[in-house]
N, C-alpha and C positions, 0 to 999 in steps of 0.2 A: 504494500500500500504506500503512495510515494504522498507525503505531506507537501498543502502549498503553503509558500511562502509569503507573506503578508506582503501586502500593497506599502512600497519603500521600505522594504529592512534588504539591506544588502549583506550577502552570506560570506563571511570570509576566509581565507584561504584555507582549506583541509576541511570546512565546514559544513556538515549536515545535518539537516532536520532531524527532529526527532517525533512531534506531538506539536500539532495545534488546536487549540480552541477556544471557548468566549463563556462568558456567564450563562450560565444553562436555565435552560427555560422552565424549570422545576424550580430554580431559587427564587423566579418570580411570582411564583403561588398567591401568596397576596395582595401582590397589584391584579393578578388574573381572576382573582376573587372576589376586590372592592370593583373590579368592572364588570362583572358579572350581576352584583347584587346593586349596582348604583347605573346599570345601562338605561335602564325602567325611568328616572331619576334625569330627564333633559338631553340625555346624552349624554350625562358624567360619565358612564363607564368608558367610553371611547378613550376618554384623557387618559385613563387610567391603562387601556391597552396600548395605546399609545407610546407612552414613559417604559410601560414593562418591553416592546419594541426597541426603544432609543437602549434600553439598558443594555438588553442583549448584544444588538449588532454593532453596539460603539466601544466595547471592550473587546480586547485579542489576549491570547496568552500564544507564544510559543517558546519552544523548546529545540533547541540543538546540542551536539555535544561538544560547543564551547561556550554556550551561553544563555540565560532566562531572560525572556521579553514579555513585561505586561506591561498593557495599554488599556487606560479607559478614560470616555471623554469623550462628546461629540463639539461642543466648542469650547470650555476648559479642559483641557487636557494633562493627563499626568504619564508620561510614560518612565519604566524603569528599564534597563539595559544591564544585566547583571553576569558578568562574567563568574563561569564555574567557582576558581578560585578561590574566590570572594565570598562562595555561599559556605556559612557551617553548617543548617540545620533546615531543617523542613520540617513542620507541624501543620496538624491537621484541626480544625475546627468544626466542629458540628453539633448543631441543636435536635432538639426530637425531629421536630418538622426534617431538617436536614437528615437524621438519618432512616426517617422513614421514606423519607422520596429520594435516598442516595445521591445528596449532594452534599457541598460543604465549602470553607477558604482552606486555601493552604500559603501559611505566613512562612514566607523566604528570610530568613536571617542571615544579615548578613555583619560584617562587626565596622562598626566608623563608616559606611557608605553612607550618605544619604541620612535616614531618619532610622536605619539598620535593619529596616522589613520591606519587604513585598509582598503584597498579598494577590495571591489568583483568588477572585469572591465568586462564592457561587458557583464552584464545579463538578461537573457530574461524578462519581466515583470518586471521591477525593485520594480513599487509601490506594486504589490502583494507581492515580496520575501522580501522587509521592515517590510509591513504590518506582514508579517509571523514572520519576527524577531522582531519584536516589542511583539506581542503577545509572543513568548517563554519567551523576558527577563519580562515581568508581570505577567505569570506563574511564573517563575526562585523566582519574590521578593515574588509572595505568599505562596510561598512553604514554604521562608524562615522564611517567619512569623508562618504557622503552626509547622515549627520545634521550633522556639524558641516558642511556645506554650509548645509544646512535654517535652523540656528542663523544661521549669519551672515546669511541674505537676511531673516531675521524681523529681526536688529538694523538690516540697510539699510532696512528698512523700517519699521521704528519713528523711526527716524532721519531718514525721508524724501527718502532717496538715491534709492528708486527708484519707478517710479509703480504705484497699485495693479494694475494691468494684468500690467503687466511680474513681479510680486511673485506674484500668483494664478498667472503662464503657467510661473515657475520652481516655487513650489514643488508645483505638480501635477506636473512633467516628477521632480524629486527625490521626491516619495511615491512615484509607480509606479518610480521606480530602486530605492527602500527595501522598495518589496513584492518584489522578485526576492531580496532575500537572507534 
């Protein structure tokens, strides 16, 4: 299944999607319900479907394996752009309503960035899209390790520690380990 990529985010070098999505339309229960019982009522429900509408389609979440993007906003705008790295922790929030209708936030932590959280509000399966982003950022640190492998056999071999043989057989065996994550 090939994920698309949000309208303006540019994917950077070695860069792949992982998960996209937006506030799920199950968090919005409550607007869909004061416009249900207030339609009757002039047309107030309409406003009410309307707002639950703007919520949905004006918030993005994606996900690749170097980076967290959440956006929401249709004319104030907040976006956050969160490199792996940077994130410690993922926590999951959910109320009854939420986990009767399997949704939930998942607050991004991160340490000194910004205000130190991001939150995805309102997503469907919360512990599946954790789980999901927990696995990208443990790929993201082993990558990191087979690169700085990579690093060093370029320095032994600049250095002439090791023979060109021996230097072409590791670092082909470390690219296809760096292609798996």
């Amino acid at each position: 299944m090939s994920v698309k990529i949000p309208a303006g985010f540019s994917l950077l070098e070695g860069e792949r999607p992982v998960w996209r999505g937006r506030i799920s339309w199950k968090a919005q229960w409550w607007l869909l319900l004061l416009g249900v019982l207030t339609i009757w009522l002039f047309g107030l429900g309409i406003i009410f479907f309307i707002i639950a509408t703007i919520r949905v389609y004006s918030s993005e979440y994606f996900v690749t394996n170097k980076r967290v993007y959440v956006k929401y906003g249709l004319i104030a705008r907040e976006i956050f752009d969160l490199k792996n790295e940077w994130i410690t922790n993922y926590i999951v929030k959910q109320g009854v309503i939420g986990r009767i209708l399997s949704f939930g936030d998942i607050v991004i932590s991160t340490p000194g960035h910004y205000a130190g959280t991001a939150v995805m509000r309102g997503v469907s399966d919360p512990t599946h899209i954790k789980t999901l982003l927990e696995e990208t950022l443990r790929r993201a640190e082993k990558a990191k390790e087979v690169e700085k492998k990579l690093r060093r056999l370029e320095e032994e071999h600049d250095f002439g520690r090791i023979s060109d043989e021996k230097y072409r057989e590791l670092k082909a065996k470390y690219e296809e380990e760096l292609r798996k994550y």
